[in-house]
C-alpha positions in Angstrom: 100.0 99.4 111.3 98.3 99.5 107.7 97.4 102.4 106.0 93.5 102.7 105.4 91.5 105.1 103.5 88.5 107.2 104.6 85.5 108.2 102.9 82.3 110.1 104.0 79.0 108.9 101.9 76.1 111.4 102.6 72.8 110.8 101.1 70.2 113.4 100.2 67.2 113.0 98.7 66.2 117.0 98.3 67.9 119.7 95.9 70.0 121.2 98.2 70.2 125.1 97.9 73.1 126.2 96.9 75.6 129.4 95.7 77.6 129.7 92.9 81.2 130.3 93.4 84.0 130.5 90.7 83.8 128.8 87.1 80.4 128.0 87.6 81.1 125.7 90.8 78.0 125.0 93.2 78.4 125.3 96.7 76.0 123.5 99.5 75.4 122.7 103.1 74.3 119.5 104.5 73.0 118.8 108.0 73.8 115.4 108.8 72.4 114.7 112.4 73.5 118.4 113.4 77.3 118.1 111.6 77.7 120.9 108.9 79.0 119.4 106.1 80.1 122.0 103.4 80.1 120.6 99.9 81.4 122.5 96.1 81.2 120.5 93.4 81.8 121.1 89.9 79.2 121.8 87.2 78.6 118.7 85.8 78.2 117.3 88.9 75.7 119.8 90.3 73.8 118.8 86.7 73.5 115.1 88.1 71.3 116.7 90.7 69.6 119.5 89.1 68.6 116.1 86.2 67.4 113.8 89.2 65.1 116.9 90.7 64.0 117.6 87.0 63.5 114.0 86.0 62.4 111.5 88.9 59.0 112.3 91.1 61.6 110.3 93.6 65.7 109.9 94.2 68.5 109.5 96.1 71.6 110.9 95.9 74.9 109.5 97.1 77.6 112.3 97.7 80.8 110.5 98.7 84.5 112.2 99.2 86.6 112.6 101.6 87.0 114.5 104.9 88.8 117.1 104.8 89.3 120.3 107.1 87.0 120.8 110.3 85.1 123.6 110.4 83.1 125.4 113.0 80.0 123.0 113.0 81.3 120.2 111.0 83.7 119.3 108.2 84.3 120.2 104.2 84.0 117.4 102.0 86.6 117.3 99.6 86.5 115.6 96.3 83.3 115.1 96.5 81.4 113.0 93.3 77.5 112.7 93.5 75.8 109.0 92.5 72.0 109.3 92.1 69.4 106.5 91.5 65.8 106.8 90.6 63.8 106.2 93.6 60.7 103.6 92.9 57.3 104.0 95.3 56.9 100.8 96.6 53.6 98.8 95.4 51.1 96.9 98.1 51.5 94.1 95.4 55.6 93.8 95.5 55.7 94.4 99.5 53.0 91.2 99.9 55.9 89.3 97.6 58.4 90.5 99.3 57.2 89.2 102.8 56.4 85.9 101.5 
């Protein structure tokens, strides 16, 4: 048998509310498809978010670590580090291009 790794990728596309906990640390819930998953992140990660809400009309938001304990509805994510791309609307123009 080999030894794999696993990783959980969550994407979001709203500011998630969340709580401050110690040193400034941002805590959140995400419901994936009814799972719980319970997220704390570091300052300057929580930034990456607060920028994307602040700065793109659109985004998404790629939260990726891995899983770690189970809780009562769904799992922590430990480790957690947060990707996010600017989201562009799609024109009538570049759709027609696309098709063709």
């Amino acid at each position: 048998m080999i030894q794999g790794k696993l990783e959980v990728t969550i994407k979001i596309n709203e500011l998630p509310e969340a709580k401050a906990v110690e040193n400034g640390w941002q805590q959140f819930e995400v419901d994936c498809d009814g799972r719980i998953i319970s997220v704390t992140v570091k300052p300057k990660v929580w930034k990456k978010l607060t920028d994307a809400q602040a700065n793109f009309p659109m985004w998404v938001a790629a939260i990726a670590g891995k899983l770690g304990e189970a809780t009562e509805k769904g799992f922590v994510l430990n480790e957690p580090n947060i990707q996010v791309f600017e989201k562009k609307p799609k024109t009538p123009a570049a759709d027609a291009a696309a098709a063709s």
